[in-house]
N, C-alpha and C positions, 0 to 999 in steps of 0.2 A: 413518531412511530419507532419503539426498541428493533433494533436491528435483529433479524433472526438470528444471524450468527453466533452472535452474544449470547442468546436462549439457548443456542445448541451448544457451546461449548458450557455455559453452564449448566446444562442439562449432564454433559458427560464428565464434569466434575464431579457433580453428586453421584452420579452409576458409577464412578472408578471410587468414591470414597479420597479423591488427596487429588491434588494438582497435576503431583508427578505420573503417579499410572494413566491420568486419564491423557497425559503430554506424551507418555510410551505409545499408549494404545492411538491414539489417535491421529501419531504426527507431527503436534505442534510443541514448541515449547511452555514448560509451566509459566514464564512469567506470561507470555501473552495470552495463556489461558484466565491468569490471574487478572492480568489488564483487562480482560473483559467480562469479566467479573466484577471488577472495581464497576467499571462504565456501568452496568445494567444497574448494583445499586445505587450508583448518583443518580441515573434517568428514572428510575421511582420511588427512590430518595428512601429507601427501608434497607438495614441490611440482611441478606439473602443467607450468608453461610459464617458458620463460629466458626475459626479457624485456631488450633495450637499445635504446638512441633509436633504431635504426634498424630490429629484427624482433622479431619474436617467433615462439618455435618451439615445439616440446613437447621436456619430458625425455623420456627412456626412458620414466619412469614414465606421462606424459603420452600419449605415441605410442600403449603398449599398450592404455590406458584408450581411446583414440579408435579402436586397428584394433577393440576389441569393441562400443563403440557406435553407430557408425555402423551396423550390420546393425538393432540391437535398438531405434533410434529411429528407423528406413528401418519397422520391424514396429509400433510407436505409430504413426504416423501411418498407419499401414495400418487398424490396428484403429479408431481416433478417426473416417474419412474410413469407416471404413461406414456410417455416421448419415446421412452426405451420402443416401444410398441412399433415406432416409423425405424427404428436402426436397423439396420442386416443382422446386428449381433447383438444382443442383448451388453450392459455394460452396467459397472458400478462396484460397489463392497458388498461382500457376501462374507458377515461372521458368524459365526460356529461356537456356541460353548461347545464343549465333547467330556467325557472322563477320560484318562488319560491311557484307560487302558485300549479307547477308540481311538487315539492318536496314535497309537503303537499297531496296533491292530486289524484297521478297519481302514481309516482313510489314507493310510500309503499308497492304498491299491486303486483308489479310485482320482483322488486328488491330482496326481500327475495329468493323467487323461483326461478330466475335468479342464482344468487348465488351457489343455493342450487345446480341447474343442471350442474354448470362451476365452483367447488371449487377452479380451477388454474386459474380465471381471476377473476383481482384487478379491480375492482370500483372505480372511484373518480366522483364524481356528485360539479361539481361549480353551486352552487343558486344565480341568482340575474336577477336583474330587469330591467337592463340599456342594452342597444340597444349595442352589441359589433356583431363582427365578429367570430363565433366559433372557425374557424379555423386558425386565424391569433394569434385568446386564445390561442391555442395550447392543443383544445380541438378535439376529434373522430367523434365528431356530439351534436347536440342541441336538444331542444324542444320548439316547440314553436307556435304561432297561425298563423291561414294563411296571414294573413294579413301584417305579419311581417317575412316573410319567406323570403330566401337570393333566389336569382335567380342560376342556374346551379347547384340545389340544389335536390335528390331524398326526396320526401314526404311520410314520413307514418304514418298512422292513429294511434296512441298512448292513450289509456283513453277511457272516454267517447265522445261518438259522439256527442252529443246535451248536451251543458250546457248553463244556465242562471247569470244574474246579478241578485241578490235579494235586494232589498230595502226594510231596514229593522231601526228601531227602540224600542226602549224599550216601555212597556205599561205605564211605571209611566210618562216617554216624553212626550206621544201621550196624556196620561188624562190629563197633564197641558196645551200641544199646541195643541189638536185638531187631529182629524185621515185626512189627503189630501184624497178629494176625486178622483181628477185630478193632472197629474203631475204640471201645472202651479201655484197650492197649495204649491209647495215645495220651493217657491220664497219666502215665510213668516216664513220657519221653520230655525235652525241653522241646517249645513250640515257638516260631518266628511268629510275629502277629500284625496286625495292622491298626494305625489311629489314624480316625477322620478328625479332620480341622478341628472339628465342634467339639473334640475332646474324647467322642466314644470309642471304644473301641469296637471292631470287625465282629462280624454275630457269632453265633458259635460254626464252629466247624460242622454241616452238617453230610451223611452217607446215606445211600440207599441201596438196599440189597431184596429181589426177591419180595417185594413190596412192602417191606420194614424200613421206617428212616429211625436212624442215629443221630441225636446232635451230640457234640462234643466241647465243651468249653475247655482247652488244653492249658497246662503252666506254658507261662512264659520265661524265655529266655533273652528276645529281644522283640521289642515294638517301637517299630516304624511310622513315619506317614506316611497315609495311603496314595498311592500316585509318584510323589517328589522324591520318597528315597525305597523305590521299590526294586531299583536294581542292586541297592546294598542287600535288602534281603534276599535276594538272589544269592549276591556274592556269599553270604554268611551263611546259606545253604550248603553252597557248592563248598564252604570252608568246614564245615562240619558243625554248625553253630546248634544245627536243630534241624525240625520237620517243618515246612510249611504247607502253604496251601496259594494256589496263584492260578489265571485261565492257563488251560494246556496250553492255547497255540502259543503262549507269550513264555513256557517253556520247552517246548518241544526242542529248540538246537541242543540246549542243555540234555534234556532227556536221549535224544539222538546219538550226542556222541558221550554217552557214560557220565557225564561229570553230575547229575544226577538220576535216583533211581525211583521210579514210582512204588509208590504206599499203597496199599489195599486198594488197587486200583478198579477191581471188581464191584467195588462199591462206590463208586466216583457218580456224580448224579448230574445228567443233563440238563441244562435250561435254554428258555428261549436267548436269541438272540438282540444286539439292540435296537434300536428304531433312532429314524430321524423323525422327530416331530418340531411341527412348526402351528400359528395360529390358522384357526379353522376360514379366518376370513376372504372376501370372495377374491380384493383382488390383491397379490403377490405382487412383491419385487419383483422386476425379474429377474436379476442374481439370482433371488431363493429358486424361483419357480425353473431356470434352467437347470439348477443343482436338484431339484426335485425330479424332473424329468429325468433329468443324467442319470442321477442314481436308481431311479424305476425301471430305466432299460438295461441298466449294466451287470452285467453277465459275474457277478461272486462265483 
């Protein structure tokens, strides 16, 4: 009989993609991740994963072993996490992909509190910006906006419900290049801009006014990644680098005390808020399900 352990930590080798992340994310160190890894392909005697200094993947053989496990250790931890059910507290790990603008924005507010209610469930929150599968991550549930929501997926309303894009630049900017009175204005200014992992860059800049939208594809002056270096494009805002575009709350202090000034703000356009979604199935963790609760009655 292969030891489960062995299955689980090779399971979270291939969801990290390398040793090392999956020994960060997990806890354990990469060699013993790697010793059990050894062990599982001597006990079925096929090797499992290609391994060079820069990835590591699964063979054929490897692939197939993980499209069947993944279901049958999603149903172990199902079966294990009904005991939770006889505790006073619910107990266990509860991770979280998020984008990172909900790590800045959304779960400061609740995550303490959270916490505070469930001292025997562990948190792990993954921040980033690239388009993954949460569950394939080998994460509990995500966050994320509707637009980008996984299908057979349960939605819930997480934050605020109506947020904006704010276009915003500095005033010493705007006194050398001029205030846009129209977004078509922004075709003459230098623009901060954003690139996803995957190489695209950020859609175009778009306004609404009086039930006319605008998009805008501006010149660039600097592109960023989205997420990891978004407080440089702050800074290089607030330095006069250009005009960006970013959610309001995540620059409101800036906007508050002058170091930058709103853009055709009359034309700024609402959108929904994010959601926590997680699988539609019947029965939850109970990590997730108390974090589902939590967040369903707490007061944004």
């Amino acid at each position: 009989m292969t030891d489960l352990t062995d299955l689980t930590e090779f399971v979270s080798v291939v969801r990290a993609a390398g040793f090392r992340d999956a020994a960060r994310t997990g806890g354990r160190s990469a060699s013993s991740l790697s010793e059990a890894v050894r062990r599982l392909e001597a006990r079925l005697g096929v090797r499992l994963l290609n391994r060079t200094t820069r990835s590591v993947v699964p063979t054929e053989a490897g692939q197939r072993l993980i499209d069947r496990l993944g279901p049958a250790l999603v149903e172990v931890d199902a079966a294990l996490d009904v005991v939770n059910g006889f505790r006073d507290r619910p107990a266990g790990t509860l991770k979280l992909n998020v984008p990172v603008v909900a790590a800045r924005l959304v779960l400061p507010r609740v995550v303490p509190a959270f916490l505070a209610a469930y001292p025997e469930i562990r948190l792990e929150v993954v921040a980033e910006d690239s388009f993954v599968d949460v569950l394939a991550a080998g994460c509990d549930a995500g966050i994320r906006y509707d637009e980008r929501l996984e299908q057979d997926m349960i939605a819930l309303p997480i934050g605020p419900r109506e947020q904006r894009y704010a276009t915003v630049a500095s005033p010493a900017y705007l006194d050398r290049h001029g205030r846009p009175a129209h977004p078509r204005d922004l075709l003459d200014h230098a623009a901060i801009l954003g690139r996803f992992a995957s190489g695209a860059t950020t859609s175009p800049w778009e306004f609404e006014k009086d039930g006319k939208t605008v998009k805008i594809k501006p010149r660039s002056a600097l592109t960023v990644s989205v997420g990891g270096a978004t407080d440089l494009a702050v800074e290089a805002a607030v330095a006069g680098v250009g005009i960006m575009q970013l959610f309001e709350d995540w620059l409101r202090p800036y906007l508050d005390d002058g170091r930058l000034e709103p853009v055709l703000q009359e034309w700024w356009q609402p959108f929904s808020g994010p959601f926590l979604y997680y699988p539609g199935r019947r029965h939850l963790p109970a990590p997730l399900r108390a974090f589902v609760d939590f967040t369903r009655d707490f007061r944004w």
